[in-house]
C-alpha positions as a Python dict, from the first residue, in 0.01 Angstrom:
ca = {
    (1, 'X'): (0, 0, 0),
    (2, 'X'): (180, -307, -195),
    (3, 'X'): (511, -294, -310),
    (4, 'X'): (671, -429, -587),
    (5, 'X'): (1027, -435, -738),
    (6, 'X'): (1157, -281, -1067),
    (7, 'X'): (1486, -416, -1196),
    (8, 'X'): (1649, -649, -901),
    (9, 'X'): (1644, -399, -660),
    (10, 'X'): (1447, -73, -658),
    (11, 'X'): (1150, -147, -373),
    (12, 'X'): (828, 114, -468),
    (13, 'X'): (448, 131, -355),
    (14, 'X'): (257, -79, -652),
    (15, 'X'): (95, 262, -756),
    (16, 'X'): (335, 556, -798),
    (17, 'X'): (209, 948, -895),
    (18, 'X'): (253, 1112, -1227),
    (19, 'X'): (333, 1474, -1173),
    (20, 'X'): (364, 1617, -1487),
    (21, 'X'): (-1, 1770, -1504),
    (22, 'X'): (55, 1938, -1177),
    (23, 'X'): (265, 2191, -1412),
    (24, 'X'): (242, 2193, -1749),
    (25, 'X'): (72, 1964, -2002),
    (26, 'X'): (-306, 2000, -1947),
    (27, 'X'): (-341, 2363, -1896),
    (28, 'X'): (-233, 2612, -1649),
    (29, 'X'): (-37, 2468, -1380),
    (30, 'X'): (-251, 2431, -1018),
    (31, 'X'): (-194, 2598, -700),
    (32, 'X'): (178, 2490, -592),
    (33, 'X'): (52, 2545, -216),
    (34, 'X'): (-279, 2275, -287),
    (35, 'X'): (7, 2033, -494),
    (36, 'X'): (254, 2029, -247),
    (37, 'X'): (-37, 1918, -20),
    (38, 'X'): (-155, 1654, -253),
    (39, 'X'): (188, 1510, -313),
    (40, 'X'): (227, 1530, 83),
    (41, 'X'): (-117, 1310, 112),
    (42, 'X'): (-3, 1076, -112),
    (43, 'X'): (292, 998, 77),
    (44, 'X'): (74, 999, 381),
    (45, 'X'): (-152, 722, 203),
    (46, 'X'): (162, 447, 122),
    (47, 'X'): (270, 591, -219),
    (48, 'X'): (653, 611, -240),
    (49, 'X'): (723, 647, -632),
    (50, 'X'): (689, 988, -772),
    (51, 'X'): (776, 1096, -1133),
    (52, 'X'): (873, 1406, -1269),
    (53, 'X'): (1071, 1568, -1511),
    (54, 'X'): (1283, 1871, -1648),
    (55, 'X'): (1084, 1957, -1915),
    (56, 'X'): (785, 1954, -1697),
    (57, 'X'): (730, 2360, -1696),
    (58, 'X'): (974, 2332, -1804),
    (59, 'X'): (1197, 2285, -1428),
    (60, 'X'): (886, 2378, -1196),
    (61, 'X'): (782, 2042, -1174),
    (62, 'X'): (1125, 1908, -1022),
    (63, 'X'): (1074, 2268, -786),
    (64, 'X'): (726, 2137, -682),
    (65, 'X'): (823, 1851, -620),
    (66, 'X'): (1176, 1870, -423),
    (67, 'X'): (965, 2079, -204),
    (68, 'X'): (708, 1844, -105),
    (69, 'X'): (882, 1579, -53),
    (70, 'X'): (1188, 1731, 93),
    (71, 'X'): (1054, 1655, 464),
    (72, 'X'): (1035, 1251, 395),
    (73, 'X'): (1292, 1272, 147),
    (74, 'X'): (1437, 926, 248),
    (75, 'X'): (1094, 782, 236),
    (76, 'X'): (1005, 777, -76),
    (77, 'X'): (1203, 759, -444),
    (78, 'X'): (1205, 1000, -687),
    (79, 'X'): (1248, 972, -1092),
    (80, 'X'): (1351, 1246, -1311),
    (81, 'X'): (1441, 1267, -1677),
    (82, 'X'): (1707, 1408, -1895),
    (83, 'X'): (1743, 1402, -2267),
    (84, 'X'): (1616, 1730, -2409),
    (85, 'X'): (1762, 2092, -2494),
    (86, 'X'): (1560, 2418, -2355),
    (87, 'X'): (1519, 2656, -2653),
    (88, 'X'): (1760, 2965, -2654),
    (89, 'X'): (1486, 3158, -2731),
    (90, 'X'): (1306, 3061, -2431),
    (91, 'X'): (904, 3038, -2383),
    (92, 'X'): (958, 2720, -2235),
    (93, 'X'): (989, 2524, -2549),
    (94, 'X'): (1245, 2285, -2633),
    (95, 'X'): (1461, 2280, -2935),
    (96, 'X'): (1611, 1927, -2993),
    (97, 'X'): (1712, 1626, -2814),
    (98, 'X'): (2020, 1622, -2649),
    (99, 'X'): (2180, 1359, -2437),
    (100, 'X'): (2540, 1379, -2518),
    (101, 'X'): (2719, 1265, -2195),
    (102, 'X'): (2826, 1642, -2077),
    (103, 'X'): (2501, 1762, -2136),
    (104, 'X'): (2355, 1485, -1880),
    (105, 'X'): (2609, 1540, -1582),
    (106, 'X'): (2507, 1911, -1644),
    (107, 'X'): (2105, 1820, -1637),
    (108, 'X'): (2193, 1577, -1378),
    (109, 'X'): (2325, 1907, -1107),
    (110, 'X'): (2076, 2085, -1208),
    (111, 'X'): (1779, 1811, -1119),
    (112, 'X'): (1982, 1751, -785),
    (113, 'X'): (1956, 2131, -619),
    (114, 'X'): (1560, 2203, -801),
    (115, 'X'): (1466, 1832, -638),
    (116, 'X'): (1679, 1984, -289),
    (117, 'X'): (1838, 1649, -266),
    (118, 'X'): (2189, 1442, -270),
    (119, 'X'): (2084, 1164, -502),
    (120, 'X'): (1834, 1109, -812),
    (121, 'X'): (1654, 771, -731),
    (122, 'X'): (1618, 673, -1094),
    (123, 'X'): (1721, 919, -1394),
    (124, 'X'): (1534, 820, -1705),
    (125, 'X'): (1679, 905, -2079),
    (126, 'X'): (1348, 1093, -2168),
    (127, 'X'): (1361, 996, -2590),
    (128, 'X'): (1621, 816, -2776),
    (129, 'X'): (1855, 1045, -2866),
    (130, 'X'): (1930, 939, -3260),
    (131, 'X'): (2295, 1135, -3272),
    (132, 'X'): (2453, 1007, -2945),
    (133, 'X'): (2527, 611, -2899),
    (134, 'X'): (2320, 455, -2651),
    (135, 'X'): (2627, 307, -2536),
    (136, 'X'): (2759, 657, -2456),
    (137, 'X'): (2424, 754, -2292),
    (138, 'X'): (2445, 459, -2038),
    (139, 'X'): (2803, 544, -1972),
    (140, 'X'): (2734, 859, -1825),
    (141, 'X'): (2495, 752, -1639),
    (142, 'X'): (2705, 459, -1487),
    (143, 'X'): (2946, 784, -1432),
    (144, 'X'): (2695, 939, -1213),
    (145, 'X'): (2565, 592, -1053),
    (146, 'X'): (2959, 526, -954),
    (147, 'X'): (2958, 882, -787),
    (148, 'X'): (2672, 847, -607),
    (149, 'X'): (2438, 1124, -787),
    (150, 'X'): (2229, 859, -914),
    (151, 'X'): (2096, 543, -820),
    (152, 'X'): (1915, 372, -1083),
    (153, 'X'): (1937, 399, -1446),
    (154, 'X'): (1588, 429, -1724),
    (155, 'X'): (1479, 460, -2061),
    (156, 'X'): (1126, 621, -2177),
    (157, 'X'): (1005, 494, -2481),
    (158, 'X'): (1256, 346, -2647),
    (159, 'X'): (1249, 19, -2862),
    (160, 'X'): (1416, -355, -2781),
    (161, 'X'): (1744, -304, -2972),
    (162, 'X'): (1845, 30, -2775),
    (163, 'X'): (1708, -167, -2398),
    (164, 'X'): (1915, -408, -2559),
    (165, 'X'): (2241, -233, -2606),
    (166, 'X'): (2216, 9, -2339),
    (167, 'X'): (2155, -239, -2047),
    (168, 'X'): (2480, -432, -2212),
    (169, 'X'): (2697, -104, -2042),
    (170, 'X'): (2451, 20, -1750),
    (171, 'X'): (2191, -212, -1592),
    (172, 'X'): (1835, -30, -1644),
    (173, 'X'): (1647, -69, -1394),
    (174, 'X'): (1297, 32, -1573),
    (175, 'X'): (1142, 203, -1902),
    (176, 'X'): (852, 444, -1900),
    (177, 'X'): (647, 359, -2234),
    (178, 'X'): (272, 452, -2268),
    (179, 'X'): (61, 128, -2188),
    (180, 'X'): (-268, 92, -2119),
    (181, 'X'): (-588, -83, -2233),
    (182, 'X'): (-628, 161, -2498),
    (183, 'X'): (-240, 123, -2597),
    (184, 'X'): (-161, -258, -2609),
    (185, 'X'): (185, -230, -2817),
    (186, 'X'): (426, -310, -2540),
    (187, 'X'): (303, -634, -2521),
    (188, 'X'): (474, -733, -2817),
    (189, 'X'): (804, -703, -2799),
    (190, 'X'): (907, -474, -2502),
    (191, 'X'): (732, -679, -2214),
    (192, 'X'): (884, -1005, -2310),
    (193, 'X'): (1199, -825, -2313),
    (194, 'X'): (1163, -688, -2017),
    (195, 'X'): (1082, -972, -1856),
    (196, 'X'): (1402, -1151, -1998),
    (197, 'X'): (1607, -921, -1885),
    (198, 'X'): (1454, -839, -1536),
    (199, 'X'): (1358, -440, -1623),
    (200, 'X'): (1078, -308, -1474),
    (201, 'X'): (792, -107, -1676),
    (202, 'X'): (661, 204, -1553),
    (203, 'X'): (350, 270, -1783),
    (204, 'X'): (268, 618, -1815),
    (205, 'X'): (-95, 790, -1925),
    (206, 'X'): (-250, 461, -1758),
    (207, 'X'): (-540, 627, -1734),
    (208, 'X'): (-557, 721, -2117),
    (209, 'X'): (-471, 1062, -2021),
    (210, 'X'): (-797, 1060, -1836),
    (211, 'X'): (-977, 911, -2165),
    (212, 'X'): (-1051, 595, -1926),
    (213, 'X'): (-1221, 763, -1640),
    (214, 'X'): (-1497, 732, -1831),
    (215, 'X'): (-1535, 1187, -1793),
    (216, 'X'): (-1464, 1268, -2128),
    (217, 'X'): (-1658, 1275, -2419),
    (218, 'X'): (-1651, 1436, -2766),
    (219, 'X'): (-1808, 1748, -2606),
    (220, 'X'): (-1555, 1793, -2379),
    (221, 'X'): (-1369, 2125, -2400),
    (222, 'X'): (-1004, 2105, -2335),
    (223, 'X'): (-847, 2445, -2252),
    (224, 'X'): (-675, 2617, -2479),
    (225, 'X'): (-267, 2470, -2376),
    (226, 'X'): (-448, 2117, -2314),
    (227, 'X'): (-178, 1888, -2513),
    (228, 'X'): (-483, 1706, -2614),
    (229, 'X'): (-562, 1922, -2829),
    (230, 'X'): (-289, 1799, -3105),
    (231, 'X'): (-341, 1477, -3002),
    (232, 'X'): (-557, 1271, -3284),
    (233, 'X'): (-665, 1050, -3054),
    (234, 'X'): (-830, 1289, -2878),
    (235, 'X'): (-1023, 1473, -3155),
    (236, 'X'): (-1432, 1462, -3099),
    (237, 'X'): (-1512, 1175, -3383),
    (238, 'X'): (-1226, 955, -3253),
    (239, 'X'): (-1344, 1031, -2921),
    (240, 'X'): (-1673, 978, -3019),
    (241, 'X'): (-1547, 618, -3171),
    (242, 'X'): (-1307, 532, -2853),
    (243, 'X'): (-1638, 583, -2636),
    (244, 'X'): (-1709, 181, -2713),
    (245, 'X'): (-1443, 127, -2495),
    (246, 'X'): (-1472, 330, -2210),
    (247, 'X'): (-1790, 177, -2228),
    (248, 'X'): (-1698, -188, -2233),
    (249, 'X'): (-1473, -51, -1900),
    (250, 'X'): (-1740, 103, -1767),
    (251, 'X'): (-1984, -224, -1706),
    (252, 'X'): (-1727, -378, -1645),
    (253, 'X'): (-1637, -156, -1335),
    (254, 'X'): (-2024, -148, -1228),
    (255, 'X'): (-1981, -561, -1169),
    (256, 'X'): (-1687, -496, -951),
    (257, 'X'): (-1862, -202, -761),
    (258, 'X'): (-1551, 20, -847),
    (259, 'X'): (-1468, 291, -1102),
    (260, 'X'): (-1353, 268, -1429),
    (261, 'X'): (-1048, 442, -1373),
    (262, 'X'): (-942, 167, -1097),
    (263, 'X'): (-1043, -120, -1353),
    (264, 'X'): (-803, -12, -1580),
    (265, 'X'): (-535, 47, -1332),
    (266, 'X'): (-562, -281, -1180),
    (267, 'X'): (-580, -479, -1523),
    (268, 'X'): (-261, -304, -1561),
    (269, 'X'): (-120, -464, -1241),
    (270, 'X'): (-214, -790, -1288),
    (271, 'X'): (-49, -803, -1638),
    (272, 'X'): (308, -843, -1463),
    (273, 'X'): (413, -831, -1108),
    (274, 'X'): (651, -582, -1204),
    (275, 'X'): (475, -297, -1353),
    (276, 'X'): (402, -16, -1198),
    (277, 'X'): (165, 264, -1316),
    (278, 'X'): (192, 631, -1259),
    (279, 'X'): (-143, 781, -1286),
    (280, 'X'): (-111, 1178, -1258),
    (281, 'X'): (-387, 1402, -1134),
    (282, 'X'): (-451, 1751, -914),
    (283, 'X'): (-736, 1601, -727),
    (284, 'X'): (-771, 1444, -383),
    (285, 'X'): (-1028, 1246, -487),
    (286, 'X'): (-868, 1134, -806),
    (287, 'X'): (-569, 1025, -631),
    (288, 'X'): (-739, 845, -298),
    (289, 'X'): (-961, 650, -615),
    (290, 'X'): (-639, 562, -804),
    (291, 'X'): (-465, 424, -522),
    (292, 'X'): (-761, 235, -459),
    (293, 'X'): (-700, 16, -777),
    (294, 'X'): (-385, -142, -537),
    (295, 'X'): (-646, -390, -397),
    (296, 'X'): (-866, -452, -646),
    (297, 'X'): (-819, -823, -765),
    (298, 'X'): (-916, -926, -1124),
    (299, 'X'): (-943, -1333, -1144),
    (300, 'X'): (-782, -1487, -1457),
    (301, 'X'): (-1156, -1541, -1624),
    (302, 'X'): (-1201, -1163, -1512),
    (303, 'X'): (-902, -1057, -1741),
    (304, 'X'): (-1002, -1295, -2016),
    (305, 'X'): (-1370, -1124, -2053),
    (306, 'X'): (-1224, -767, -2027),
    (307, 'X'): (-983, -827, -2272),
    (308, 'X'): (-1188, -1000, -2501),
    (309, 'X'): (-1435, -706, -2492),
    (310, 'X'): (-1227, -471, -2554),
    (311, 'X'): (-1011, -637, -2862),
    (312, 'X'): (-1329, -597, -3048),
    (313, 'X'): (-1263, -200, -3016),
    (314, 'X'): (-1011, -91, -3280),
    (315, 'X'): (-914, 270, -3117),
    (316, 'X'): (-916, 501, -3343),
    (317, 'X'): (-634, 820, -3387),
    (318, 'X'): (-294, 847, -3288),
    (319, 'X'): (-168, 879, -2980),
    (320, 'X'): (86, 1120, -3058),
    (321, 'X'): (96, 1455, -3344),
    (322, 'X'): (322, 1324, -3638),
    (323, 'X'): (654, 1527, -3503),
    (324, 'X'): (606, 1350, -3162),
    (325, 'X'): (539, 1029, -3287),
    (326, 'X'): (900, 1027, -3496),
    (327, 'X'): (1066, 1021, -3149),
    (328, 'X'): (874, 713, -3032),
    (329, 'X'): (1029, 315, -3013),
    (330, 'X'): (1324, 413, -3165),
}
């Protein structure tokens, strides 16, 4: 597989793995035994990025995951998040933000001995935390950076004016915002940011939280914890209405004898040489197809005719429930 670079410095397969639905998010989590497997395949098949998370369970996912990859630990790089308070009351729901510096060193040790390693690769601030200074935020993670417990320092979904103000104190090395075909914001502002200040963008639900493989439709039954279900973008008449696009994909895929699901991941790397998507799934197949998107090559006049296409297609819904969408681009 490819590399390519986020920030100056941090060296990563082109295509990294998502492994938040491995857990939690999209219904009961899968086999640990058959994930550990999958995770261990994908290292096997060049992939050297892998993204995870606290709240993913919440903590089994950073379990999962320091146990597969604890055999090739310095192979591969590892990104985990902090920013959020578990709920006293438990049920794995959480009850605020919370990145106040003590409350990351203590996330921070935590992460470490679930992951069953010495250093976190790249520790992301999960939302914007509206009550704690950004500048405070990025000073305890340069406190962790200087003492070796972290390496690399990232924000997930936040707007210009925090990137702004926290890579003034700590260098980030890359932000996490949704981007895709069927979520073209970041191109506004954030990627010419980004670019000025030599970030790297890891785009997360490249795949349109599977909306993109082209295997959804407004039949489609989501179980019952399926996050999708609050999601208005994924209600069956905006589904229904977002099929235009999928479509539009879909053709387009059939010219290039590939999948829609790889068309959109490689018009996502041939946007910047710096971006790197983190497609999630719990499916051999799924992931050997994804990282197949590395060598797919769209031509400029190939990007011109897909994009034109598909600006024709407003999407319709949001892509977050109201309460969800407060913490976004702040």
């Amino acid at each position: 597989m490819q590399k390519r670079k986020l920030g100056r410095t941090l060296e990563i397969s082109a295509i990294g793995l998502g492994c938040m639905g491995m857990s939690s998010g999209y219904g009961p989590a899968s086999d640990k035994k058959e994930m550990i497997a999958l995770i261990r395949t994908a290292v096997e098949r060049g992939v050297t990025f892998f993204d995870t998370a606290e709240v993913y369970g919440p903590f089994v996912n950073e379990e999962l995951v320091g146990e597969a990859l604890a055999p090739v630990r310095d192979q591969v790089v590892i990104a985990t998040k902090f920013g959020f308070k578990p709920d006293p009351n438990g049920g794995g729901r959480w009850s605020r933000l919370d990145s106040r510096p003590q409350h990351i060193k203590q996330v921070a040790e935590a992460s470490l001995k679930r992951l069953r390693t010495d250093r976190i690769d790249l520790f992301y601030q999960h939302r914007v935390d509206p009550d704690v200074p950004i500048e405070d935020v990025a000073g305890a993670v340069r406190d962790l950076i200087r003492e070796g417990k972290v390496k690399h320092f990232g924000l997930s979904e936040a707007g210009v004016k925090t990137i702004r103000r926290a890579h003034a104190v700590q260098p980030v090395t890359a932000l996490q915002n949704e981007y895709s075909l069927w979520w073209k914001e970041p191109e506004t502002e954030v990627l010419p940011t980004l670019e000025e200040l030599g970030i790297g963008f890891v785009p997360f639900s490249p795949l349109g939280r599977g909306f993109l493989t082209g295997k959804i439709n407004k039949d489609t039954q989501f179980d019952k914890n399926d996050f999708r279900n609050l999601v208005p973008r994924f209600t069956p008449e905006n589904r229904q209405a977002n099929q235009a696009l999928v479509d539009v994909i879909g053709r387009f895929a059939q010219q290039k004898k590939a999948t829609p699901a790889q068309i959109a991941l490689a018009w996502l790397l041939a946007q910047k040489p710096w971006i790197v998507p983190i497609p999630g799934t719990t499916k051999l197949q799924r992931l050997e197809e994804n990282i197949g998107a590395a060598v797919i090559r769209l031509a400029p006049e190939d990007l011109r005719q897909l994009e034109a296409a598909a600006s024709k297609i407003p999407v319709q819904g949001d892509r977050y429930p109201e309460e969800m969408q407060k913490l976004v681009g702040r």
